[in-house]
C-alpha positions as CSV (number, residue, x, y, z in Angstrom):
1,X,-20.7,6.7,60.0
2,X,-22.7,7.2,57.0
3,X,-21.5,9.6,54.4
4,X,-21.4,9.6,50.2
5,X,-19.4,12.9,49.5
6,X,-16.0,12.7,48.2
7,X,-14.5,14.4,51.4
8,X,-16.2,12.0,53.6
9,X,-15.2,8.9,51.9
10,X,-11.6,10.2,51.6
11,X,-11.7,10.8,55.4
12,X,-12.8,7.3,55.9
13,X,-9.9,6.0,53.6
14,X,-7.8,8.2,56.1
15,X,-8.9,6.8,59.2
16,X,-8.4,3.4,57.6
17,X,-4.9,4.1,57.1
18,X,-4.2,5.4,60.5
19,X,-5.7,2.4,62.1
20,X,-2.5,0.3,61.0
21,X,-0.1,1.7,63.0
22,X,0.3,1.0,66.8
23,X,0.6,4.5,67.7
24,X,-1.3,7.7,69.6
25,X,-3.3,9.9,67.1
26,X,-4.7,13.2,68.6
27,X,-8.2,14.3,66.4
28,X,-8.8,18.0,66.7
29,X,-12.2,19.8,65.9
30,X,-15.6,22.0,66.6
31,X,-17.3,20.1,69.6
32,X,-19.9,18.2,67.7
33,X,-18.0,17.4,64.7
34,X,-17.6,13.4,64.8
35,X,-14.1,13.4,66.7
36,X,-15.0,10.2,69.4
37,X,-16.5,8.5,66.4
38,X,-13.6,9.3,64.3
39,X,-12.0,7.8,67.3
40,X,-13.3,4.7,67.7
41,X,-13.4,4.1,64.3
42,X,-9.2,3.9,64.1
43,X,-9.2,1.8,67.3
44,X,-11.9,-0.7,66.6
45,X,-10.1,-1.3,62.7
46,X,-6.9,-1.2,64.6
47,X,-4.4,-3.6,66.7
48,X,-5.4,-2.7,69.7
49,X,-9.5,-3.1,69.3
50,X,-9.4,-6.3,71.5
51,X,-8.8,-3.8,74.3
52,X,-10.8,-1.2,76.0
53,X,-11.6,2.1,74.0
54,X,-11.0,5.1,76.2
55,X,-12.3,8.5,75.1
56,X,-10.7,11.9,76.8
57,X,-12.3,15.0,76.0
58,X,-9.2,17.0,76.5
59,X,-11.3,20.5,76.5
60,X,-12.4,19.3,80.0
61,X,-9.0,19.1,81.2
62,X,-7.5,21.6,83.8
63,X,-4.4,23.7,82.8
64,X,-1.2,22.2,85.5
C-alpha cells in the first residue's frame, strides 16, 4: 500500500497494531476501498502469516 496522508499512515499504524493479537477482525467498507489488502496486511504482519490467507467477501454470502 502506498499512501503519505496523515489518515493513511495512521491507518497503517492501526493495522500494525491489530496484527498482534491472535484474534478475528471483521473490516467493513465501499466495495473497492482497500478492505482484502487491509486484510492481508494484518495477517501477513501477524502470528498467523505462516498459514494460508483466506479472503471471504461476505456481501456474496446468502442470507440462512
Amino acid at each position: 500500500m502506498i499512501g503519505e496522508s496523515p489518515q493513511f499512515r495512521e491507518m497503517l499504524s492501526l493495522l500494525k497494531q491489530v496484527a498482534c493479537y491472535d484474534a478475528a477482525v471483521l473490516l467493513e467498507g465501499e466495495t473497492g476501498t482497500g478492505q482484502e489488502l487491509a486484510a492481508r496486511a494484518i495477517h501477513y504482519d501477524g502470528p498467523r502469516c505462516s498459514k494460508p490467507f483466506m479472503p471471504i467477501n461476505c456481501g456474496a454470502l446468502q442470507d440462512a
